[in-house]
Structure formats: structure tokens, C-alpha cells
ZALUMMAR-571328 format. One record per residue (C-alpha): x, y, z; residue in three letters. Coordinates in steps of 0.2 Angstrom, whole numbers, padded with zeros to 4 digits, always signed. Layout:
XYZAla
...
END
This chain:
+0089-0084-0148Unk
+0076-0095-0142Unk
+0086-0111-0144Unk
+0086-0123-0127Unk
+0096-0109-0113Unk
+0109-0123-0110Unk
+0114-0121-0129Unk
+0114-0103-0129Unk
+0123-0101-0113Unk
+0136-0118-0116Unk
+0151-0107-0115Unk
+0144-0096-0101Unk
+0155-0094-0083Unk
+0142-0106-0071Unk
+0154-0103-0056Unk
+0139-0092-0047Unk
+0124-0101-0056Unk
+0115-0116-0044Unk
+0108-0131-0049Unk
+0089-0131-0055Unk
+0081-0128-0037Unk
+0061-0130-0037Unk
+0060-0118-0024Unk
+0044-0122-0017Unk
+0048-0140-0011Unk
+0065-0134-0006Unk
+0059-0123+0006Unk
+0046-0134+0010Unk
+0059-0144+0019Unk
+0067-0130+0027Unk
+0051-0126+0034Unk
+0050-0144+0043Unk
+0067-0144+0048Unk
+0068-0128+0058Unk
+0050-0133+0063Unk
+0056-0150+0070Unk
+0070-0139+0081Unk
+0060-0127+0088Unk
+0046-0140+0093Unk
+0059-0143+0108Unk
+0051-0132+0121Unk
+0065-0131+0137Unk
+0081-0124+0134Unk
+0088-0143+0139Unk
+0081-0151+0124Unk
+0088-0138+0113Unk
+0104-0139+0118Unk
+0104-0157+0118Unk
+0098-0155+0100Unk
+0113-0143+0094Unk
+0125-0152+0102Unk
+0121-0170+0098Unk
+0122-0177+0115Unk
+0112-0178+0130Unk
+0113-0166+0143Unk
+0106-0164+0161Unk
+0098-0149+0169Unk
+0112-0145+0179Unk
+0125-0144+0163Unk
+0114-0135+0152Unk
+0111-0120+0166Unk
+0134-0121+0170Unk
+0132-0119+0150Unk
+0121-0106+0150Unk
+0133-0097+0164Unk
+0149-0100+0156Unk
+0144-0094+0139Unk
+0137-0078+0148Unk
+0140-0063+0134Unk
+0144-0051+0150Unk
+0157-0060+0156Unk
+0167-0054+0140Unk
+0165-0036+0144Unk
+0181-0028+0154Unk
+0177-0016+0168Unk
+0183-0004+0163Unk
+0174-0006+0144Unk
+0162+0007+0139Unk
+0144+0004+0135Unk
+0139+0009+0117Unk
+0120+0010+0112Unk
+0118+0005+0092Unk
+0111+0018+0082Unk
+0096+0012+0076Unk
+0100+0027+0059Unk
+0116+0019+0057Unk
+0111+0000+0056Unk
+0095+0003+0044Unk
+0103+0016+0032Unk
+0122+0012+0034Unk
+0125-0005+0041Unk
+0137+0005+0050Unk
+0139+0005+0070Unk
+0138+0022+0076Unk
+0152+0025+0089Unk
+0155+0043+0096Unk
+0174+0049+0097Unk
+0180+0052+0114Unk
+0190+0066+0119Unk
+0202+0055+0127Unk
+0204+0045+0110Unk
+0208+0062+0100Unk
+0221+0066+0111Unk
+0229+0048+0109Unk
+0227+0044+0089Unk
+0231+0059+0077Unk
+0217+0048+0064Unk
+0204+0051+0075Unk
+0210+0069+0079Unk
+0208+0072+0058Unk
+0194+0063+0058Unk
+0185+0074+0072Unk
+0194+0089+0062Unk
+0188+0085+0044Unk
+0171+0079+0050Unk
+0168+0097+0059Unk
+0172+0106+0044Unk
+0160+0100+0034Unk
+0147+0101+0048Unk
+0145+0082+0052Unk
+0141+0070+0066Unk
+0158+0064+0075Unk
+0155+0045+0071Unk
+0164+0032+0064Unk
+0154+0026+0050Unk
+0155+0034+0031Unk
+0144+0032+0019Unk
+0148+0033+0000Unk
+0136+0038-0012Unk
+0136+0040-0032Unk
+0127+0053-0038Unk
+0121+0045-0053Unk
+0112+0031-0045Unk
+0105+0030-0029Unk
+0099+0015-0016Unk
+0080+0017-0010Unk
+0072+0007-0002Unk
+0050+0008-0009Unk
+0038-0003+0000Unk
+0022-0001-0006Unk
+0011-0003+0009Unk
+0020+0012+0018Unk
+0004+0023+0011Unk
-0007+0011+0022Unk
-0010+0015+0039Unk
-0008-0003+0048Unk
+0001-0017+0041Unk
-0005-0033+0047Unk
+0008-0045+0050Unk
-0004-0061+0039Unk
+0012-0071+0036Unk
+0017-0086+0045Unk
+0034-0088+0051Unk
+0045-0100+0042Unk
+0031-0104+0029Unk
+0036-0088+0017Unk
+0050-0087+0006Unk
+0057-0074-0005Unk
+0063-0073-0020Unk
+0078-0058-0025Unk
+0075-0053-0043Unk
+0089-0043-0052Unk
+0080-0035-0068Unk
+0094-0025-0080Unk
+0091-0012-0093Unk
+0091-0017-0112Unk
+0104-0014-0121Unk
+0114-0015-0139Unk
+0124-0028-0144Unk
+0134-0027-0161Unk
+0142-0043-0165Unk
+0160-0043-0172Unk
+0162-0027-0162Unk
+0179-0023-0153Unk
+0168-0015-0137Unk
+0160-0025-0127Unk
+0144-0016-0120Unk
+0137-0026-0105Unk
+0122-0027-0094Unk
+0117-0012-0083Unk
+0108-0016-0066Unk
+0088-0005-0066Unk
+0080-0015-0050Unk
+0081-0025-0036Unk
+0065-0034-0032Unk
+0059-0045-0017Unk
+0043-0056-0022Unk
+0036-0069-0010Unk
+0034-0087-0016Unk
+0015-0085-0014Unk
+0014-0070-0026Unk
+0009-0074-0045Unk
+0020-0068-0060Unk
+0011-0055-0064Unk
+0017-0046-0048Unk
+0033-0045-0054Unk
+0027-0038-0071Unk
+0019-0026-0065Unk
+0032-0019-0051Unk
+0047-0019-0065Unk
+0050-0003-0074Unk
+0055+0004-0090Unk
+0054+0020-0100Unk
+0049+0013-0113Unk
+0031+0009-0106Unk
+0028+0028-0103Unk
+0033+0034-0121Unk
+0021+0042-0133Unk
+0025+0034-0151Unk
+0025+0043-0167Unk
+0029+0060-0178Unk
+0021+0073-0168Unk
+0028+0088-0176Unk
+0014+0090-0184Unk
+0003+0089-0171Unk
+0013+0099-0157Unk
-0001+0105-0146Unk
-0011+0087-0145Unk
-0015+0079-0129Unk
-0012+0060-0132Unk
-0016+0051-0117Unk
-0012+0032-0124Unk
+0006+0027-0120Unk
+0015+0014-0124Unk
+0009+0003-0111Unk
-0008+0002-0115Unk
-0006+0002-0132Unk
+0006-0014-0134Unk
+0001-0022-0116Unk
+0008-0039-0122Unk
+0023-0048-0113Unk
+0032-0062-0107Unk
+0045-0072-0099Unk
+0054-0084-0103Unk
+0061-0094-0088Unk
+0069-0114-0089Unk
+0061-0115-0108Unk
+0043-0112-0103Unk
+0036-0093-0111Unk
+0025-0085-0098Unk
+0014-0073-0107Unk
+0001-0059-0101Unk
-0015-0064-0106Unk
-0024-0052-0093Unk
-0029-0036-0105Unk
-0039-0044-0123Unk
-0030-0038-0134Unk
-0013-0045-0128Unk
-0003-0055-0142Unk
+0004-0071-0138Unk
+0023-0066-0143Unk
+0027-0085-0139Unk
+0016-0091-0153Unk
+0026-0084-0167Unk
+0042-0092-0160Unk
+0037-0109-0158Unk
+0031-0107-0175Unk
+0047-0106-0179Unk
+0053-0116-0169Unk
+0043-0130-0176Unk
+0052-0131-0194Unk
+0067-0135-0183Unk
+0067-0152-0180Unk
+0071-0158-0163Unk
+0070-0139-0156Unk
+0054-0139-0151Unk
+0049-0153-0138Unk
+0056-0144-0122Unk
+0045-0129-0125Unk
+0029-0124-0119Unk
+0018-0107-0117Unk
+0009-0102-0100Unk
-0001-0089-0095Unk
+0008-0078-0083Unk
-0008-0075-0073Unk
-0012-0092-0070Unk
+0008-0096-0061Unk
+0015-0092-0046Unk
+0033-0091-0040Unk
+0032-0109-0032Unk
+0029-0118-0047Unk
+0044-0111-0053Unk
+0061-0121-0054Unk
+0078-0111-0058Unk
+0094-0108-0058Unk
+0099-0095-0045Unk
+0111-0082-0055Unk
+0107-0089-0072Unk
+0099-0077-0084Unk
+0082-0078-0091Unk
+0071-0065-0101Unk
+0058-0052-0097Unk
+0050-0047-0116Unk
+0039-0030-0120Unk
+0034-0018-0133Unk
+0038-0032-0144Unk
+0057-0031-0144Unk
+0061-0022-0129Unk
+0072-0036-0121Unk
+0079-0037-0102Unk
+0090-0049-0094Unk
+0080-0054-0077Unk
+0090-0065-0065Unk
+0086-0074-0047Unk
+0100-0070-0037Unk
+0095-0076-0019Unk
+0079-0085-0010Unk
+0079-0085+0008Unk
+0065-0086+0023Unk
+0055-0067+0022Unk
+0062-0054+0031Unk
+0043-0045+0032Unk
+0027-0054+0037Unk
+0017-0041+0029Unk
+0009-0048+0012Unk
+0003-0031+0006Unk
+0025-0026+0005Unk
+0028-0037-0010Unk
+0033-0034-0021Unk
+0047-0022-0014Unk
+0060-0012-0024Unk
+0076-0011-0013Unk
+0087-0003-0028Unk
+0082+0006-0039Unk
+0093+0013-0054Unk
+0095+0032-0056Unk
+0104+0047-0066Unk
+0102+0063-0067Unk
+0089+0071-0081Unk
+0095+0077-0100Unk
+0094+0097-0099Unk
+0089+0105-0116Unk
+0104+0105-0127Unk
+0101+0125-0134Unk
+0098+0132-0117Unk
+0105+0118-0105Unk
+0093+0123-0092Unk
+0076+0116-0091Unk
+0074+0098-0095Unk
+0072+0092-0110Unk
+0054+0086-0115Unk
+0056+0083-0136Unk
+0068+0073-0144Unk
+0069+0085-0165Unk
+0075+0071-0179Unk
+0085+0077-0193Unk
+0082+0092-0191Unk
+0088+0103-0208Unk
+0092+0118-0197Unk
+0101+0109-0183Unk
+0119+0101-0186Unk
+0116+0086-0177Unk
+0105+0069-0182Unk
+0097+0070-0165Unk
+0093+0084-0151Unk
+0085+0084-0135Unk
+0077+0102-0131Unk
+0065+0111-0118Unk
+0045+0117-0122Unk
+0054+0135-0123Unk
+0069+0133-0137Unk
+0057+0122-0147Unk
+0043+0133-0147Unk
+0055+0147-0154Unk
+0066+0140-0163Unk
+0055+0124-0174Unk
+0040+0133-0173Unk
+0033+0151-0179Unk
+0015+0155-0177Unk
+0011+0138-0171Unk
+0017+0133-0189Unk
+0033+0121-0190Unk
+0050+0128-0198Unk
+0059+0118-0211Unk
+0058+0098-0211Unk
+0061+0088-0194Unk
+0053+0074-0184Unk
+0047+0078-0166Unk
+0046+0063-0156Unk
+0042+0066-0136Unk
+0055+0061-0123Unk
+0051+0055-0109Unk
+0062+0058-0092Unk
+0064+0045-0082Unk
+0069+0052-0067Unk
+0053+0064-0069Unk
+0040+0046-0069Unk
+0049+0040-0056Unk
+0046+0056-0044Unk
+0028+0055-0051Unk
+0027+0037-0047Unk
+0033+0039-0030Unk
+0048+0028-0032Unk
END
């Protein structure tokens, strides 16, 4: 697995995936270009800088006159205002239907019609939404009272991390399960690698490992987060591993140690400590994948899909999750009411290899007296839409 990427991914589709881009210099650069236009301070020189040629006084302001926006307007145009709901929700302009134009166009007369029905603003705009996934937008400074805008224009960058849930793949296999999207994340340059770590999630970090059929009515507190806190990513051949908690184990370790008896395999790689890097000192491939590692062989496929200027001068919003992946909770498979909070394992009274039940159905039907019925394992499940409510995300 941990051969040089451009061997493992030699047959991969590089259409959308850059060149290496170090992204600190790169923007760097950007940053003194733009810098060098806007140090023109009257309109004149501006001009004469977009336009290659010199101008006088005179022409730039029979410019500025003839390129007037209002003299595009009709008289007889009407003026909209743009809905502030419909541009940061939507992306939609919000446009009222007149009564003139329902009389004209039978469209907008079903449109005011159907829209009516259902009890809904007369606009233009619709909106489609999935109702096993769901767009938010979480910024983390919203429970501050004042955001202080510590950024400097043009000197902040940020990067757009695409993170994806593991998943199965069976070689030789005739379906061909592929990669489900679980986040969006913003990071600024500035921030550490840590940052990111800490802001992706997955299930798996909130589980409570082993057998407890046994022990039904303990309180165990430790969850797989802070029992195997060790990770890593791996990113352009170099393993970036969390070395913030003492007991973290260098995952990288082992597979340069195999690496090693390969000869030839070895000489590109190199092991990091994720708290000790930073986005800038990062160079990648926009749209190539790399690899986010936890709980030992939890696996997800991370990818950088955009770097632009930041939108927000506000240090303390980054990271920020703009998507957020989402389904609708597993219900208890006896009573399909309450969600399920046990996952019952070869259970000899239950027909199926795996169930998911409810606190009430297991109670009753694995357990009598406080004392378990027949031969099962009882792991505990974890609903993820129930940690993300709890988690405020």
C-alpha cells in the first residue's frame, strides 16, 4: 500500500489532479502581484494598469462615464433588491412574480399556483434537498461573542479538504464500491496539521470496544479516541503522525520497517510530527488522494480540492466544516421505534448474524432478571447522527 503514490496511482485518471503546487510560495506570489496593482492609488493609474497603455485624466473619467452600469437599465426596467436569505442559503436571486407576469405566462401562473398550495414564498428560486444528507455550514467561533477580523487581506490562504468515509474494497469483485464524501473542511495556511485532525470526524472515535453482554449496566467512559489516540497522514510520501498524547504509537515506524527489506522503496520516505507542520510547508497535488490513518486500520481517502485567497479574516473560524455528511438514524429492528443503541452478535435466539435494538427490546428480550438469555455478543452502537447533534455539528 505504501509504495511511492506515483506507482500506486500510475493508472489513475490525472485529468483534474495539478501539478505538485508548494502552496505557500505560490501564494506568496499572488500576494505581491495583487499588492503591486493595488499600490496604484488614483483610478488613472489603475486603469492605465489594466489596460496596458497610458491614459490621461480626461479619458479615464469618459471611461468611467461610458461604462456607467445605469446606463444599461431601460426606463421602464423594474428595480429588484437581492435577497440577502436567497444568496447565502440558495445562491438563488429572489424575484417576486408580478401579477402582470401571471396573466402573460401560464409557467409563472402554475408556478404562483403550485407554490401557494404548498404554502410557499412566490419566488423564483427552488431549492432541492436530500433527505439523507444535508449541507451546514459550522463555524466554530459562532459561540464567541465578537470576532476580530486578525487576518490580513491577501496574505491568508485557504485550503479545501475533501475527507471521505472508509470503506470495503474486495478485490476480484464484480461491484465496484467507491468512495463516499463525510466533510468539507476550510483550513488556513497558517494552521498546523493538527487542526485538521482534530475538526475531521468519524464514528469510529466515539465507539466503546468489546463484549459487553456481560457487563450490561457498566459505565465505561473511555472511548476509542482516547484509548488508541495514535494517527497519521500520509501526504507526497512523508507520514505525518500525532505525537501530542504519550502514549501515541508511531504507525509510520512499522511500515518503513518494512519498507526497508525492499530495496530501493525506501529513500523517498520520511516520518514528521503532525504537530510540528503547518499547511505551508506542505506541497501537493490539488485533487490527488492522500491518506488520513486512525484506530490502527481505520483508513480515509483525504484530498485538497481548491486553494484560494480566505473568504473570512477571522482566525478563530478555521477550521470550518461547510458539508457535512448525513443519514437518517438505525431504528431498533424488534420494535422499529426508538433508536437503536446495541448492536446483539450471533445471537442463538435471533435468526439473523447481526441485529441493531433499542434499551427496551434488549432488556426484555436478551435479559431476564439482569441475567443474559442464551449465548450472544452485545457490542454498543453508536448513532452518529445522535454525536453529531451532541457535538453541535
Amino acid at each position: 500500500m505504501f509504495l511511492a503514490m506515483d506507482e500506486i496511482y500510475a493508472s489513475l485518471d490525472k485529468r483534474w489532479v495539478t501539478e505538485k503546487i508548494p502552496v505557500k510560495k505560490t501564494f506568496a506570489k499572488y500576494a505581491r502581484e495583487i499588492d503591486s496593482f493595488l499600490s496604484h492609488s488614483s483610478a488613472v493609474d489603475s486603469m492605465s494598469k489594466i489596460l496596458n497603455t497610458s491614459i490621461t485624466t480626461e479619458q479615464a473619467a469618459e471611461l468611467e462615464e461610458i461604462c456607467n452600469h445605469e446606463k444599461f437599465a431601460l426606463p421602464s426596467e423594474r428595480t429588484y433588491k437581492l435577497s440577502r436569505k436567497a444568496t447565502a442559503e440558495t445562491g438563488c436571486v429572489e424575484l417576486p412574480l408580478t401579477e402582470e407576469g401571471k396573466q402573460k405566462l401560464a409557467t409563472l401562473k402554475l408556478r404562483s399556483e403550485s407554490r401557494s398550495e404548498y404554502g410557499r414564498k412566490e419566488t423564483g428560486a427552488y431549492v432541492l434537498v436530500n433527505k439523507n444528507r444535508s449541507r451546514i455550514t459550522t463555524i466554530k467561533a459562532q459561540v464567541t461573542k465578537e470576532k476580530v477580523r486578525d487576518l490580513k487581506p491577501y496574505s491568508n490562504y485557504i485550503l479545501t479538504v475533501r475527507i471521505y468515509h472508509p470503506f470495503q474494497q474486495n478485490y476480484g469483485s464484480r461491484k465496484k464500491v467507491g468512495p463516499v464524501l463525510a466533510q468539507i473542511i476550510h483550513v488556513c495556511g497558517g494552521q498546523k496539521l493538527t487542526t485538521l485532525r482534530d475538526t475531521i470526524f468519524c464514528i469510529n472515535d466515539y465507539a466503546v470496544p468489546g463484549d459487553r453482554s456481560e457487563n450490561l449496566t457498566e459505565i465505561i467512559k473511555l472511548t476509542n479516541k482516547e484509548i488508541y489516540p495514535s494517527g497519521f497522514f500520509f501526504i507526497e510520501d512523508v507520514f505525518y503522525n500525532d505525537r501530542r498524547d504519550p502514549s501515541s504509537k508511531d504507525y509510520s515506524s512499522t511500515v518503513l520497517n518494512w519498507l526497508r527489506r525492499m530495496p530501493g522503496k525506501v529513500d523517498n520516505f520520511r516520518s514528521v510530527s503532525m504537530e510540528d507542520a503547518k499547511f505551508d510547508d506542505l506541497c501537493i497535488r490539488l485533487g490527488y488522494p492522500y491518506v488520513y490513518v486512525h484506530q490502527g486500520s481505520c483508513e480515509h481517502i483525504i484530498l485538497f480540492s481548491d486553494a484560494s485567497p480566505a473568504d473570512s479574516l477571522v482566525s478563530t473560524e478555521y477550521p470550518m466544516i461547510v458539508y457535512m455528511f448525513k443519514k437518517n438514524s438505525i431504528l431498533c429492528n424488534f420494535c422499529g421505534h426508538f433508536v437503536a443503541m446495541w448492536m446483539v452478535h450471533a445471537c442463538d435466539r435471533i435468526p439473523y448474524r447481526w441485529v441493531h435494538l433499542c434499551k427496551s427490546c434488549l432488556k426484555t428480550y436478551c435479559y431476564k432478571d439482569g441475567k443474559k438469555i442464551g449465548n450472544f455478543y452485545l457490542y454498543e452502537y453508536i448513532d452518529p447522527s445522535s454525536v453529531l447533534h451532541n457535538e453541535k455539528l
